[in-house]
C-alpha positions in Angstrom: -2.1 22.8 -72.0 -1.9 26.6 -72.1 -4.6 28.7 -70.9 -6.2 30.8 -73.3 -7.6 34.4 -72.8 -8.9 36.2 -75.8 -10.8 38.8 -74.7 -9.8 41.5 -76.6 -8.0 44.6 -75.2 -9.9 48.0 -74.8 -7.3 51.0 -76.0 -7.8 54.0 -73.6 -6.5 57.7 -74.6 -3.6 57.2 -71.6 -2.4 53.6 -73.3 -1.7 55.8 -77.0 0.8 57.4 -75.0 2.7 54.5 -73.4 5.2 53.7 -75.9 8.9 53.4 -74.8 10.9 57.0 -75.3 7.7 58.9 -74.9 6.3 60.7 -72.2 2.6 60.2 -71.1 0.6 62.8 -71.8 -3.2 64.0 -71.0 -5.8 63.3 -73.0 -6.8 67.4 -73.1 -3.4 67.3 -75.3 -4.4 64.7 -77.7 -7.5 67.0 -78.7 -6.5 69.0 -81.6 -8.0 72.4 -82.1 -11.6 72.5 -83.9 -12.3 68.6 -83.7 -15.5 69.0 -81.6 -16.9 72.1 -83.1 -17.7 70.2 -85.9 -21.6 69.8 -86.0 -21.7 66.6 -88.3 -19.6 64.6 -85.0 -22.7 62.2 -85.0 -22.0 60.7 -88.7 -18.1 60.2 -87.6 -19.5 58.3 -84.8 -21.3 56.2 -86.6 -19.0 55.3 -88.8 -17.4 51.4 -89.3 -14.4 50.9 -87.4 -12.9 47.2 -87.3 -10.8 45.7 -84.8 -7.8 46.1 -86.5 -6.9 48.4 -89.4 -5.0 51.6 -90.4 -5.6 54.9 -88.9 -7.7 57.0 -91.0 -7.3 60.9 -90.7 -9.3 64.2 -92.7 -9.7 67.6 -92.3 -13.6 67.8 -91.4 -16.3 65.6 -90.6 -17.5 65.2 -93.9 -14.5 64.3 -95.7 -13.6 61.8 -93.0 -16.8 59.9 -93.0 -16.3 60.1 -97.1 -13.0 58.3 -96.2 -13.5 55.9 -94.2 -16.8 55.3 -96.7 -14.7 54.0 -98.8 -12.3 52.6 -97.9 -14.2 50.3 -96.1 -16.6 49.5 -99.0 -16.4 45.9 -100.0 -14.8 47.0 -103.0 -11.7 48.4 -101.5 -11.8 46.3 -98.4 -8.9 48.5 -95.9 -10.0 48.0 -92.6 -9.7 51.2 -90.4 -9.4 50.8 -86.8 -9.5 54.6 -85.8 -9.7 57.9 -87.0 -8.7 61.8 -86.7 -9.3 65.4 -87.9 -6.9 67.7 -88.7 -3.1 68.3 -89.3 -1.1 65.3 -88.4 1.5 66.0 -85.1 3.7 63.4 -83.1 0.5 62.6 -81.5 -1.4 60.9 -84.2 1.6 59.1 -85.0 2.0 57.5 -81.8 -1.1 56.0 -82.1 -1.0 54.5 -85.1 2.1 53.1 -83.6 0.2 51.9 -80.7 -2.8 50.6 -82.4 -1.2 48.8 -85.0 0.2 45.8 -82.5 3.6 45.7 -84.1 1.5 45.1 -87.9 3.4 46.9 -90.5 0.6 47.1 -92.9 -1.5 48.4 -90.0 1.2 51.1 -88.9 -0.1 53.3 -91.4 -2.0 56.7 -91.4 -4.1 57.3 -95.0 -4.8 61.1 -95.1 -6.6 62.4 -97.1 -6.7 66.4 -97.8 -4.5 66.9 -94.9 -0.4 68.7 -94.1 2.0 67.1 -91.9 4.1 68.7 -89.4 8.4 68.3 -89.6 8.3 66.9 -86.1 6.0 64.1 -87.3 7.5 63.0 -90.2 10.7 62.3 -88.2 8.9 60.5 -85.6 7.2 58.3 -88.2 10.5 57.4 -90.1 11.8 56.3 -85.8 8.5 54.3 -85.1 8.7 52.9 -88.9 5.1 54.8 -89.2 3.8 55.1 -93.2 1.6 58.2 -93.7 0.4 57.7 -97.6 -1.2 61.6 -98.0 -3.4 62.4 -100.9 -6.3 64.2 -102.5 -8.3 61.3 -104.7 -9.4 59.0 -102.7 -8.2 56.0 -105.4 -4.9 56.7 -105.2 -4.6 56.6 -101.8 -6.0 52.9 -102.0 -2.9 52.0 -104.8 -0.5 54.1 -102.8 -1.3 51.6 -99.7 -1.8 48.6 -101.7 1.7 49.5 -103.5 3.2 49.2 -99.1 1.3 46.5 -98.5 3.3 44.6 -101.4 6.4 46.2 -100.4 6.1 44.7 -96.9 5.6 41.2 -98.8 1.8 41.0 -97.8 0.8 39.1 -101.1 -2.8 38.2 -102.3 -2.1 34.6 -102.9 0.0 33.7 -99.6 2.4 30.5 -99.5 0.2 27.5 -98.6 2.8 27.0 -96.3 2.4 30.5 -94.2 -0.4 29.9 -91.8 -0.4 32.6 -89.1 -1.9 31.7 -85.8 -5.8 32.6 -85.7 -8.8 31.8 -83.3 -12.3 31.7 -83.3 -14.7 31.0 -81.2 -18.2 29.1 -82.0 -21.3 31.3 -81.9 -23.9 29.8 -79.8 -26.3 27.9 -82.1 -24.5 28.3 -85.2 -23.6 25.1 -86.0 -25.3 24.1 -89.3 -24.0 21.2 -90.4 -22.3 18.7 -87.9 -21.1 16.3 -90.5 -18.3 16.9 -93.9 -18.7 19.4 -94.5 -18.6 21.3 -91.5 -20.8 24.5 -91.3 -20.5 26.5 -88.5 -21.0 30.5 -87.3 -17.9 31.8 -85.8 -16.4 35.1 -84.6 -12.5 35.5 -85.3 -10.9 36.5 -81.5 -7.3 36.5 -82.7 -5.5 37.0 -86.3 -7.5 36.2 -89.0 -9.0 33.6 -91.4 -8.3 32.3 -95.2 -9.8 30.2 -97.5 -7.6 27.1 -97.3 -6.4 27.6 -93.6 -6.4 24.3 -91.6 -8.6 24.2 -88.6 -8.9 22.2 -85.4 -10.8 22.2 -82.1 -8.8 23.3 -79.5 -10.1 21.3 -76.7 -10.9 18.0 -78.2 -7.1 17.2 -78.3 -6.8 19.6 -80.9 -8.5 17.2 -83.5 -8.1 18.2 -87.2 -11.5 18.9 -88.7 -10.2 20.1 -92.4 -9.3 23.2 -94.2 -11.9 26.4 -94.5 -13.7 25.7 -98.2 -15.6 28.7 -97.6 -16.1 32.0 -96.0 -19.3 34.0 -95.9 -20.0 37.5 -94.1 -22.8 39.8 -95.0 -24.1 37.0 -97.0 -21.5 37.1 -99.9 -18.9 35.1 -100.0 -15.0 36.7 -99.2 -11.6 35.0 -99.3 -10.7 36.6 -95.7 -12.3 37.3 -92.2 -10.5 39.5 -90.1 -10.5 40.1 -85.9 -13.8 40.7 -84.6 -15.6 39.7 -87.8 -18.5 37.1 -87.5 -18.8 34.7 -90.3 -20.1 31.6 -91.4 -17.1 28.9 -92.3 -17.4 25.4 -94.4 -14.7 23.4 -92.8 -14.3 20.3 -95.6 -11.8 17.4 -94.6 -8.9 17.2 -96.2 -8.0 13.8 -95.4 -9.4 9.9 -95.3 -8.9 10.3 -90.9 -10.9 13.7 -91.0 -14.4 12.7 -93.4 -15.7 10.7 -90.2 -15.8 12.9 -88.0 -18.6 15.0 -86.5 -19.9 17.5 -84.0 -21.3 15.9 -81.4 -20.0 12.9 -81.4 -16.0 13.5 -81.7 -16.5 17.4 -81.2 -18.3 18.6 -77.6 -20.3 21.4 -79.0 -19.5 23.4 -75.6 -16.0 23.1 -76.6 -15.6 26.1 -78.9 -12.6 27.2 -79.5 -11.3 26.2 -82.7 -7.6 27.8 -84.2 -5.4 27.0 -87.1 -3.1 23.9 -87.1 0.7 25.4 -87.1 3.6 23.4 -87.4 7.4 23.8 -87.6 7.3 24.7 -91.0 4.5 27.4 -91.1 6.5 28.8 -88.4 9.8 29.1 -90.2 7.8 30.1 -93.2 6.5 33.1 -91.0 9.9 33.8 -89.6 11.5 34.0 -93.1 8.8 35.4 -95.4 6.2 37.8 -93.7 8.3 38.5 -90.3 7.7 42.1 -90.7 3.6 41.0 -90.4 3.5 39.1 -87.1 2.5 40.9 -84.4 3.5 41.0 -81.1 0.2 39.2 -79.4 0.7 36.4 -82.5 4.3 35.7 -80.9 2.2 35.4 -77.9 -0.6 33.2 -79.5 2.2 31.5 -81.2 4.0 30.4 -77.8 0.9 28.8 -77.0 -0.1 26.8 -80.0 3.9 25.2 -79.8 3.1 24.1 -77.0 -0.3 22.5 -77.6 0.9 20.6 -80.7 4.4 20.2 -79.1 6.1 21.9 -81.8 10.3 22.0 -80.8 
């Protein structure tokens, strides 16, 4: 069986850098001009990052946390995985490259308020980086929703495209050990759908049913992304799957639970939403093939 790691990578100034073609540089250089003489740093520190997401770039404090605001509101829903200040060089494009994982969608800068330098356009047309700039904050949100569906990222997905997630069971957080399954998790790799099918890992990867149900911040969402922790009804989708139960055909301490691939998901993923996998779902991918021996 393969072994599993999952603890999630930290990105250090020095790793933005390490991209192939590029030389390494200091992290004195990746400080632009004016970014901590800013006296409202505090609110941009507090702001909601995710572990995943587009890189989000303003020209002060202010306008940034306004940013970032919303688009992480529940109404617009982008997930922003870091952020900048000022006018965007070669370096903030290399690390939306490096922090998107090989995501298209996430390979994005939105910036708002804010020029561009010639030498980082080109580099973003080599890296296949998308900076969407603007002034009004909604069109920025249509201008990356309009990519998003350009890269083939649809709402309502194939039921047939299931990309390889994983979650791990939070400790005490199983509600309901009988169909339907309700249980606390925290999604370590990918992400999570209404209507993906789940199985524990290490009970020889035994199908427990498809997700009914998602719940975070106590209303109820369609996805849960990397690093999110949610609550998940699991309800069995077949006559072998409604008699089974925690505890007595799941261990409890077992509690890693990922999404059932098969051949055709795969080729499904390979044909449809290629330019979505990432480089660490390859990875995760390698491993699931082998634990449901998939040719």
């Amino acid at each position: 069986m393969a072994i599993w790691s999952f603890d999630l990578p930290s990105l250090t100034d020095g790793d933005v850098f390490n991209i192939p073609g590029e030389t390494p540089r200091m992290i004195s250089e990746m400080l632009l001009p004016g970014f901590g003489d800013d006296t409202d740093m505090e609110s941009v520190n507090n702001l909601t990052t995710s572990a995943e997401g587009v890189l989000a770039v303003a020209s002060t404090t202010y306008s940034l946390k306004v940013l970032v605001d919303f688009l992480t509101s529940p109404e617009v829903d982008i997930p922003v995985r870091a952020m900048d200040l000022g006018t965007i060089t070669p370096v903030e494009i290399r690390k939306a490259f490096k922090i998107s994982d090989g995501k298209r969608q996430f390979s994005t800068i939105l910036a708002f308020g804010v020029d561009v330098t010639h030498e980082a356009s080109r580099l973003a047309a080599r890296l296949k980086v998308k900076v969407i700039r603007g002034s009004v904050l909604e069109t920025l949100c249509q201008q990356f929703k309009e990519h998003i569906r350009r890269l083939g990222e649809e709402t309502e997905m194939d039921d047939e495209a299931i990309f390889p997630c994983v979650l791990r069971i939070l400790p005490n957080c199983v509600f309901n050990k009988d169909d339907p399954v309700v249980l606390g998790v925290v999604v370590v790799h990918g992400y999570i759908k209404v209507g993906y099918p789940i199985c524990n890992l290490r009970s020889g990867c035994l199908d427990i049913g498809r997700i009914a149900w998602i719940e975070k911040d106590h209303r109820s969402v369609d996805v849960a992304r990397l690093g999110d922790p949610v609550m998940i009804k699991i309800v069995a989708s077949n006559p072998e799957e409604r008699g089974l139960s925690f505890g007595s055909h799941f261990d409890i301490s077992d509690d890693i639970l990922v999404s059932h691939v098969s051949r055709k998901s795969i080729n499904v993923l390979k044909s449809r939403y290629r330019a979505l996998v990432s480089r660490r779902d390859v990875l995760v991918l390698c491993n699931l093939k082998c634990v449901f021996s998939i040719e």
